[in-house]
C-alpha positions as a Python dict, from the first residue, in 0.01 Angstrom:
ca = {
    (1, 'X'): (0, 0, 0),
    (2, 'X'): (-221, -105, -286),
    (3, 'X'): (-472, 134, -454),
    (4, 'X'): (-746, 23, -261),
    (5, 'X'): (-562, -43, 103),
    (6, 'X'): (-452, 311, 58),
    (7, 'X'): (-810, 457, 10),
    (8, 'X'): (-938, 240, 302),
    (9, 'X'): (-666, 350, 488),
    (10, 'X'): (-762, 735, 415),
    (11, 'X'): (-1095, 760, 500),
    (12, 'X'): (-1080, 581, 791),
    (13, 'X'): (-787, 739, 950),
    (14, 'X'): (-960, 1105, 766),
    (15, 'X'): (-1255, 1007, 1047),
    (16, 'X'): (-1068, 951, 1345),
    (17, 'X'): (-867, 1210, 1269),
    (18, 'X'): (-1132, 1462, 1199),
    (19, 'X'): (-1308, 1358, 1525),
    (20, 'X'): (-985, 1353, 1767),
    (21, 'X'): (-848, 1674, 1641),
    (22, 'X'): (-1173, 1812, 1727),
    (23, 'X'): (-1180, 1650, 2114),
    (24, 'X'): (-775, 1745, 2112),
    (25, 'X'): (-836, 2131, 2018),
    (26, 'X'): (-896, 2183, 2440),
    (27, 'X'): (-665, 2008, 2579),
    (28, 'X'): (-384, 2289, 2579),
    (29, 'X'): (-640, 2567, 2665),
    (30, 'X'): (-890, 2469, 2887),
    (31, 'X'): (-659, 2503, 3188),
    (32, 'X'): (-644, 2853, 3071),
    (33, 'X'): (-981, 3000, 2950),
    (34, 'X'): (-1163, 2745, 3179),
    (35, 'X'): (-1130, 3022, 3503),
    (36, 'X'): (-1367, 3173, 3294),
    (37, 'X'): (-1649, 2981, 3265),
    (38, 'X'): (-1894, 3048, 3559),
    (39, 'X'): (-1866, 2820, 3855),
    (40, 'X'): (-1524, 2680, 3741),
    (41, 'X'): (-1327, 2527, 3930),
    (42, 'X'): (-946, 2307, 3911),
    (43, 'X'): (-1186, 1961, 4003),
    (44, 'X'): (-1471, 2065, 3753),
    (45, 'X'): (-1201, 2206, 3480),
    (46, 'X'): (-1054, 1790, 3532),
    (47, 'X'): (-1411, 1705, 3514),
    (48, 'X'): (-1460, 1886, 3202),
    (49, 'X'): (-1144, 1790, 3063),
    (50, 'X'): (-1196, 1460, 3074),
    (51, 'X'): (-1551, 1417, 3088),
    (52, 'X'): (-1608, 1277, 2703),
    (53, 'X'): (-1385, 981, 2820),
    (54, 'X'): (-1656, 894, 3080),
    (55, 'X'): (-1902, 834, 2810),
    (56, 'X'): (-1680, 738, 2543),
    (57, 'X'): (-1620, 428, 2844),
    (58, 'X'): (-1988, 387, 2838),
    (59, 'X'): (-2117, 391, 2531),
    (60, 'X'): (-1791, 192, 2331),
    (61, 'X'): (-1918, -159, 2432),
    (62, 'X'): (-2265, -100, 2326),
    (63, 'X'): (-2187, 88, 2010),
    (64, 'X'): (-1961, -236, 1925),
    (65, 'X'): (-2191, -487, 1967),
    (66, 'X'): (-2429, -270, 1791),
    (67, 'X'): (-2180, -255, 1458),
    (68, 'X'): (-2134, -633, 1507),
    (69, 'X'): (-2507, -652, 1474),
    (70, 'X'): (-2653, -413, 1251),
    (71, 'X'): (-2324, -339, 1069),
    (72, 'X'): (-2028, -94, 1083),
    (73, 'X'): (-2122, 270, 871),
    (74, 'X'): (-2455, 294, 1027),
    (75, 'X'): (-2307, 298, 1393),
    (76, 'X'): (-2061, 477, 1307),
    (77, 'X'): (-2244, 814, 1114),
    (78, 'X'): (-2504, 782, 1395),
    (79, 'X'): (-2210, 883, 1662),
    (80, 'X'): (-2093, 1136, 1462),
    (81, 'X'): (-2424, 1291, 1492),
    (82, 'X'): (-2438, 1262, 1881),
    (83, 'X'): (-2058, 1432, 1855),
    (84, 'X'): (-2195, 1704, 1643),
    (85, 'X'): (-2458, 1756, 1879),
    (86, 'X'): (-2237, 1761, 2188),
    (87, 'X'): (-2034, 2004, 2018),
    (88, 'X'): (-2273, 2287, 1970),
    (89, 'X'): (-2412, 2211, 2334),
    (90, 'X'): (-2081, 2317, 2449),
    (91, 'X'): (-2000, 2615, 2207),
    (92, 'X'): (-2329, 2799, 2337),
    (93, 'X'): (-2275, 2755, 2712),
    (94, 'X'): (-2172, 2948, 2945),
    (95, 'X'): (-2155, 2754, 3257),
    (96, 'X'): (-1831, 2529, 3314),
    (97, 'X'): (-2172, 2259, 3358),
    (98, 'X'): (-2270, 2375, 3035),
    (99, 'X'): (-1950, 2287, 2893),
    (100, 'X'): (-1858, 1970, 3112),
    (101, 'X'): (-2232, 1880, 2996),
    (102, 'X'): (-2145, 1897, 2570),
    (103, 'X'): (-1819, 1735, 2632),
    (104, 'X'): (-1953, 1449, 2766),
    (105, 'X'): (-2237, 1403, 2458),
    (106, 'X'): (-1937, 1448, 2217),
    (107, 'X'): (-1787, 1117, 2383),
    (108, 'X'): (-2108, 952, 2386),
    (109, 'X'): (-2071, 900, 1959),
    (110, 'X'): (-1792, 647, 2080),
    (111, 'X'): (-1694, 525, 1706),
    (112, 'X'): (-1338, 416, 1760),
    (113, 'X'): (-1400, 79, 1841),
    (114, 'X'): (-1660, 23, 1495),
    (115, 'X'): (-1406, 236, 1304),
    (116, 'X'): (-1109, -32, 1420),
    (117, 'X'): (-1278, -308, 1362),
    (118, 'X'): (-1401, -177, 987),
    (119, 'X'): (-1072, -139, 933),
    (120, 'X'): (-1001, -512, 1004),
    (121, 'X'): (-1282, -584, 808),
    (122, 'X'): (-1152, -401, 510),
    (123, 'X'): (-856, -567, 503),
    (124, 'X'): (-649, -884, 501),
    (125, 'X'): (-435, -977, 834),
    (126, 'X'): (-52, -912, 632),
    (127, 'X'): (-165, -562, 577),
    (128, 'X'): (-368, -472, 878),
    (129, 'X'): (-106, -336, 1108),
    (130, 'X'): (-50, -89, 804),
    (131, 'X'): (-371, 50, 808),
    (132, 'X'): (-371, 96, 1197),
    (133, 'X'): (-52, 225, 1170),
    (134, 'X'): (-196, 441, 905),
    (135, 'X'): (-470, 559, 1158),
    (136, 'X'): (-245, 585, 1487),
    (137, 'X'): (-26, 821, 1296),
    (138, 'X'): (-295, 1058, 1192),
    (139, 'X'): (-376, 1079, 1538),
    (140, 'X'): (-77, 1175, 1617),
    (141, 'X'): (-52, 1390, 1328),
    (142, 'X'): (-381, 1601, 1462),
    (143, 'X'): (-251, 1566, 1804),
    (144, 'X'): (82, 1783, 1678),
    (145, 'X'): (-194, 2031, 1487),
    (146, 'X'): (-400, 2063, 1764),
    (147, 'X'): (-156, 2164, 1985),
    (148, 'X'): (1, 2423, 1748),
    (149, 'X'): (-372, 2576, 1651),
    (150, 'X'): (-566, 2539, 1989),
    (151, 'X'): (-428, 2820, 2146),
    (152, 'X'): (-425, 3007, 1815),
    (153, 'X'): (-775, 2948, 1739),
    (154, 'X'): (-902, 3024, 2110),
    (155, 'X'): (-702, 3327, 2090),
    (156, 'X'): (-861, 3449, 1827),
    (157, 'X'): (-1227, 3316, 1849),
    (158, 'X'): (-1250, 3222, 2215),
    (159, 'X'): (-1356, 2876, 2414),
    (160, 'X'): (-1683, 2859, 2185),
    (161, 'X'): (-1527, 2905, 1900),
    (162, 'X'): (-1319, 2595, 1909),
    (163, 'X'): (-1642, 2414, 1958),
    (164, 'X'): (-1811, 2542, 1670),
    (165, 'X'): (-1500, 2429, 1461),
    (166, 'X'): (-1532, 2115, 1632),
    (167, 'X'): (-1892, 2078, 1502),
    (168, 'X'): (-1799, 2192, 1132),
    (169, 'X'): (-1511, 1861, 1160),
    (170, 'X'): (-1773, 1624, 1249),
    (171, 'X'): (-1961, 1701, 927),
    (172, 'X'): (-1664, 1658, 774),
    (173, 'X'): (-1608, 1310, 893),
    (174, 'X'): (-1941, 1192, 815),
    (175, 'X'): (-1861, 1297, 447),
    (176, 'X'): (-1532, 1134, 472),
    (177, 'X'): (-1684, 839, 536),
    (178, 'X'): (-1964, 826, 301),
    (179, 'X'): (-1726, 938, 2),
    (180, 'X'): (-1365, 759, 50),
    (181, 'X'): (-1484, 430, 291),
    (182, 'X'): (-1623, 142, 10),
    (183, 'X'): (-1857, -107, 184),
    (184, 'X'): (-1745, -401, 401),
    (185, 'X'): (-1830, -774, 268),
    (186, 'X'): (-2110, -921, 347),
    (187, 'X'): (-2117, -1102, 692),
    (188, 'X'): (-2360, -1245, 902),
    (189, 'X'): (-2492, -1012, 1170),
    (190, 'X'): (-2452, -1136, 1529),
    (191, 'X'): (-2713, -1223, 1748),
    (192, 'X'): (-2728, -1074, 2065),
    (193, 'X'): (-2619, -1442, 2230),
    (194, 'X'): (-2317, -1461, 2041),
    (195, 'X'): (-2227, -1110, 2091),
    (196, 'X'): (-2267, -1144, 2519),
    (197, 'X'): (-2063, -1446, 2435),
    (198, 'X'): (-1757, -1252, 2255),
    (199, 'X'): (-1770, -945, 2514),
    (200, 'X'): (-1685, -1214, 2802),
    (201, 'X'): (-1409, -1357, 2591),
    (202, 'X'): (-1308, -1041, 2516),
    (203, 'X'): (-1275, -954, 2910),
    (204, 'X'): (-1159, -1317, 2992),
    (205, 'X'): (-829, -1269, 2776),
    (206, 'X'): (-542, -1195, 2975),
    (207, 'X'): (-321, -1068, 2645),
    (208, 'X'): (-612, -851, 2556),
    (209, 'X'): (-660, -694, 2950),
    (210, 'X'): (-291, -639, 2966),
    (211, 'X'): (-314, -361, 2612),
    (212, 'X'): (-665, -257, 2763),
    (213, 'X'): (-479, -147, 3044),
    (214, 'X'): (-218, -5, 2875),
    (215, 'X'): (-427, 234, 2629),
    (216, 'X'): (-608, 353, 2958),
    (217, 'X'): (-303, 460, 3145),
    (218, 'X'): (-216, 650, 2835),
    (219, 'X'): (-443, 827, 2832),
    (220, 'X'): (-505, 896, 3188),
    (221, 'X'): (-134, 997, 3191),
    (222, 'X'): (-237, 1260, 2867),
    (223, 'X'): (-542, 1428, 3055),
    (224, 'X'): (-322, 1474, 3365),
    (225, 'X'): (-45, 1619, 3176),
    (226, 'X'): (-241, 1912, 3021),
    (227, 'X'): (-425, 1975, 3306),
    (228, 'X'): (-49, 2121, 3445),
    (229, 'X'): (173, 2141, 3123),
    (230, 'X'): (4, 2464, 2962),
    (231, 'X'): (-11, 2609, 3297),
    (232, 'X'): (396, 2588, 3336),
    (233, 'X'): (431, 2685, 2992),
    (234, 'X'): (310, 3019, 3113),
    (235, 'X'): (502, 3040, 3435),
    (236, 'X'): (798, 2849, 3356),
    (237, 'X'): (881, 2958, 3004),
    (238, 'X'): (671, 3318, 3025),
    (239, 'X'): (482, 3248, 2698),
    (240, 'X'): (97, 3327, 2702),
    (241, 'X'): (-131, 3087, 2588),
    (242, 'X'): (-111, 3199, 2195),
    (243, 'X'): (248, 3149, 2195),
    (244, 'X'): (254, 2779, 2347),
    (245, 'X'): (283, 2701, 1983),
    (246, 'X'): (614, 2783, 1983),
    (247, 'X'): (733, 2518, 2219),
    (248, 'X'): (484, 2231, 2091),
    (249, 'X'): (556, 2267, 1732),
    (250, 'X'): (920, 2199, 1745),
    (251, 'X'): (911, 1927, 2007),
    (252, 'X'): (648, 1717, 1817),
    (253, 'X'): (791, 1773, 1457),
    (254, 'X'): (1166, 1598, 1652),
    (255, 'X'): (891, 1302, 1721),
    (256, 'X'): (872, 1221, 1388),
    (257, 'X'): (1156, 1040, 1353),
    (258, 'X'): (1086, 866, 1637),
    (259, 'X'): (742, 740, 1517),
    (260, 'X'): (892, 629, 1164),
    (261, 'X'): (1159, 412, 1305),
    (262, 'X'): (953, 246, 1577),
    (263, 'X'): (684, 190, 1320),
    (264, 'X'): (872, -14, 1125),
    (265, 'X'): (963, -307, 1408),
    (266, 'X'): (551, -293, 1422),
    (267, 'X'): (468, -597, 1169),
    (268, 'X'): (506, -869, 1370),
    (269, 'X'): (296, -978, 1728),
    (270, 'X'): (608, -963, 1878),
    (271, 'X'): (759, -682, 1740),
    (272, 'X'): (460, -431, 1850),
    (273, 'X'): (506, -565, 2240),
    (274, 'X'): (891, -460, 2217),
    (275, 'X'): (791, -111, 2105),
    (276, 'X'): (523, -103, 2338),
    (277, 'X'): (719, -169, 2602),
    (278, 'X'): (991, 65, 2509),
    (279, 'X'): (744, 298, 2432),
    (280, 'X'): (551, 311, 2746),
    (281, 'X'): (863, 322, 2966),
    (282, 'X'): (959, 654, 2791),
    (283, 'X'): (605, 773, 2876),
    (284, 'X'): (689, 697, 3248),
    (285, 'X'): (1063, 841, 3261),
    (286, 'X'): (893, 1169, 3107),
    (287, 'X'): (648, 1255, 3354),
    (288, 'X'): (882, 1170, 3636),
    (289, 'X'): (1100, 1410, 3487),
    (290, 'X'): (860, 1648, 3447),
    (291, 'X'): (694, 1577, 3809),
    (292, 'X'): (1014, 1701, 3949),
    (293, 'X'): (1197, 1945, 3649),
    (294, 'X'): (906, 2162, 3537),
    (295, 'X'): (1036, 2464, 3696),
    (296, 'X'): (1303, 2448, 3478),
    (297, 'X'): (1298, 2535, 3054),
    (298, 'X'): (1539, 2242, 2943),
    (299, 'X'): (1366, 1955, 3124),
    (300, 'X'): (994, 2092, 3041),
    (301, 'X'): (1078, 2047, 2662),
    (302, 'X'): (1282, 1739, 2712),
    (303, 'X'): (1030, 1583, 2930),
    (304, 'X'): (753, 1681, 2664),
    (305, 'X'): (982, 1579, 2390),
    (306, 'X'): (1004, 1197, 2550),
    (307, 'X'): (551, 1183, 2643),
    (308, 'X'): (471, 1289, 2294),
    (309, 'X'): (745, 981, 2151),
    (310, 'X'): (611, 732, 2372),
    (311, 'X'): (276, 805, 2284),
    (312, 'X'): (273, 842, 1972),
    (313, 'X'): (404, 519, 1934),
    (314, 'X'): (191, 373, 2165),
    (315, 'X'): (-131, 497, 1967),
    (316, 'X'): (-57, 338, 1656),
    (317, 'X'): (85, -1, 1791),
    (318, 'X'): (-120, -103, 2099),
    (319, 'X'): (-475, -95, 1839),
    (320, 'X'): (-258, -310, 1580),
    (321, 'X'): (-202, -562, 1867),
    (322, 'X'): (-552, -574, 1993),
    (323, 'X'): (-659, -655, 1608),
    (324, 'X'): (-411, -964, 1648),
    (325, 'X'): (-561, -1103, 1968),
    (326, 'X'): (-909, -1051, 1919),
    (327, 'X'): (-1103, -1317, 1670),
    (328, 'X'): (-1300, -1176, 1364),
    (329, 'X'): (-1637, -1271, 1484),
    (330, 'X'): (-1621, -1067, 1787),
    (331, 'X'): (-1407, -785, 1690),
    (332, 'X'): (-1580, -477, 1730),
    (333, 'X'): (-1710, -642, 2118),
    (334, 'X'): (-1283, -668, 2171),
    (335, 'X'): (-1243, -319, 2045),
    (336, 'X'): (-1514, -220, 2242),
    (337, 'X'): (-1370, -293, 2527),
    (338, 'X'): (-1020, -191, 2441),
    (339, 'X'): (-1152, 170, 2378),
    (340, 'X'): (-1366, 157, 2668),
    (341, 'X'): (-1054, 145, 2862),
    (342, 'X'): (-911, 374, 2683),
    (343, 'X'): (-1175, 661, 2748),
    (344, 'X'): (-1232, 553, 3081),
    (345, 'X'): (-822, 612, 3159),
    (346, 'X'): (-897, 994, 2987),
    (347, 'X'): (-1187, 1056, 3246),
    (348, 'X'): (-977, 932, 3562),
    (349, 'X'): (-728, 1097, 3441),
    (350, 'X'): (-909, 1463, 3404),
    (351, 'X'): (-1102, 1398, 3722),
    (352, 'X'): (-871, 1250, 3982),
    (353, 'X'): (-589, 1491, 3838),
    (354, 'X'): (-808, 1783, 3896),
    (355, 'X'): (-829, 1650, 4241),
    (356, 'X'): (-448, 1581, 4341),
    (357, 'X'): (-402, 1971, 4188),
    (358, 'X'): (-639, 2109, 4402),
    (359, 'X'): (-533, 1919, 4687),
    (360, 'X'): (-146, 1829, 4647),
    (361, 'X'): (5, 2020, 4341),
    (362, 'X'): (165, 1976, 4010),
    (363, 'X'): (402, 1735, 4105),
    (364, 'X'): (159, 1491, 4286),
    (365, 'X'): (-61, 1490, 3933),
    (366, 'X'): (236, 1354, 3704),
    (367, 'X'): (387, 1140, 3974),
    (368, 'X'): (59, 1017, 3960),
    (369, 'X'): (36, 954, 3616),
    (370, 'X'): (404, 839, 3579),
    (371, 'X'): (296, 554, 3891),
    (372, 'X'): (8, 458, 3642),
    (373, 'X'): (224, 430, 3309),
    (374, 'X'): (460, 208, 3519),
    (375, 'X'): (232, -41, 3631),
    (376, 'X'): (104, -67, 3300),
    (377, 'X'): (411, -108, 3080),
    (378, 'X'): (467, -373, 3319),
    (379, 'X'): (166, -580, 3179),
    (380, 'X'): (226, -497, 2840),
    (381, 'X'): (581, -668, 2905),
    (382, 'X'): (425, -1011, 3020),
    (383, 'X'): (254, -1054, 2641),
    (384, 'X'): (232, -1384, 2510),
    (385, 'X'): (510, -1414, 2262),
    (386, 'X'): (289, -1535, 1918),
    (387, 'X'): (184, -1438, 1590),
    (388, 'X'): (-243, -1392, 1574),
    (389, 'X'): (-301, -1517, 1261),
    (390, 'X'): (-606, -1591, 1296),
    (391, 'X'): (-604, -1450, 1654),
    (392, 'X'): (-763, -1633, 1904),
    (393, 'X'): (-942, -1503, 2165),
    (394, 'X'): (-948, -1634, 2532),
    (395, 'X'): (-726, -1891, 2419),
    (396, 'X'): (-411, -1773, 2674),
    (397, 'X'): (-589, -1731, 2996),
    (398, 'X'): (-345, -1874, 3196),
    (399, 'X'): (-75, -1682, 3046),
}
């Protein structure tokens, strides 16, 4: 990448990576220090697990439209703020309501969808699956570090304490952006007409609905796995929470590979649906196997090997695709969306997992999940074959 394409594609990916390494830091130890929390239980631990993508669901759309109309930075520092503040909400409570509470302010400074679409702003269509690449691997990259230092970190400085280091990252993002991010052009704000206008195109596009639904199944898949996976770590494999390290490390690290070869079939429209599709089958085979092998050592870590592939993958290519289908003009409303779905899939995940665990058991929660990953992958599969360039949006309804 050019000089400038490669700062661009720094700071923005430096933001969302800053922020989801932050929201990723509980995932593999909430299960665990959770009991803890006064009045927890396995529903409310799903409901705090996955209560920031409940917000995050609400408050993308609006915070998209509002960087379509007042521009891009401001929307975006103001949510970091609101994250911030959710953050130390949650570090000084408690109360599992206390924590559920915080979690769910941190997703209401829902950025991802302005931060996508100032990335397509910042750059020209050729180079623009680059930069989302760019950002879907550092999201994968703190995914991998937030699994290795979560349990390390709550180890050593308890629940709270990886709150109050997700606060210190949400100042660092704000700097991130004000230092490395230059200035979109120019462009003239929307009015609230045309913006109502693009959200219903937005929603009217089947080619858009069909990755919509595929980011949310992702990530409802990823909130039901961890509300079991660091649990069987302990029981299957015998290693307390500090040394779950030891099996994610080494598992993500072999997805490397993985993500640098797929990456590279990612440039064109059609491209990106193949490794979608690939992608989000290997997401489905893995939980099966792990809905009905996690008692055993071999087919946890294979089965974990195979989710983190498949979504990896899936995080950098499905918001590269989205960019393609969804017009200029009413980008960040298209984005919106997309990461409402997106959020939405991490809350049903948390919440109706926590449910089928309390009610069922382990294996109902990732049959559950691999049902949903299925259905979705099956969309993804029906894209229109075509290059966006310039994308077009509600213009393959019938599709």
């Amino acid at each position: 990448m050019q000089p400038t394409l490669t700062r661009i594609a720094v700071g923005l990916a430096s933001i969302v990576g800053l922020r989801m390494f932050g929201l990723f830091l509980v995932l593999p130890v909430l299960a665990i220090y959770g009991p803890a929390l006064e009045g927890a239980t396995p529903a409310l631990l799903g409901l705090a697990l996955g209560a920031y993508g409940a917000t995050q669901a609400i408050f993308q759309i609006p915070l998209g439209w509002l960087s379509d109309r007042f521009g891009r930075k401001p929307v975006i520092v103001f949510g970091l703020l609101i994250f911030l503040a959710g953050s130390v909400l949650a570090a000084v409570s408690d109360g599992v309501w206390g924590v559920i509470i915080g979690r769910a302010l941190q997703g209401a400074g829902a950025i991802a969808a302005a931060v996508l679409a100032l990335a397509a702003d910042l750059t020209p269509p050729e180079k623009r699956s680059r930069v989302m690449a760019a950002i879907g691997i550092t999201i994968g990259a703190a995914f991998i570090i937030a699994l290795v230092l979560g349990p390390l970190l709550a180890g050593a400085f308890g629940l709270a304490g990886l709150f109050w280091v997700t606060a210190a990252l949400a100042v660092a993002a704000i700097v991130a952006l004000l230092v490395l991010v230059p200035d979109p052009p120019a462009r003239r704000p929307q009015v609230w007409k045309d913006a109502a206008r693009g959200f219903r195109e937005a929603l009217a596009d089947r080619n858009l609905l069909r990755l919509n639904v595929g980011i949310g199944a992702l990530n409802f898949s990823l909130t039901a796995l961890f509300l079991v996976v660091p649990l069987a770590l302990v029981d299957t494999v015998g290693l307390d929470v500090g040394g779950h390290w030891r099996v994610y490390l080494p598992v993500l690290l072999c997805t490397i590979p993985v993500l640098a070869l797929g990456l590279r079939r990612t440039e064109s429209a059609e491209g990106g649906r193949r490794i979608a599709v690939l992608s989000g089958g290997a997401v489905a085979l893995s939980l099966a196997l792990l809905a009905f092998g996690s008692g055993s050592t071999l087919l946890l870590v294979c089965g974990l090997w195979l989710f983190f592939s498949g979504f990896n993958l899936l995080e950098a290519c499905l918001p590269a695709l989205t960019s393609r289908y969804a017009q200029e003009r009413v980008r960040g409303s298209a984005l919106g969306v997309y990461a409402t779905y997106q959020f939405a899939g991490a809350f049903l995940g948390g919440v109706s997992g926590g449910i089928v665990l309390q009610l069922v058991g382990v294996w109902a929660v990732l049959a559950m999940a691999a049902l949903a990953m299925t259905w979705a992958t099956f969309g993804v599969q029906r894209l229109v074959n075509r290059e966006a360039s310039p994308a077009s949006v509600g213009g393959h309804r019938g599709a």
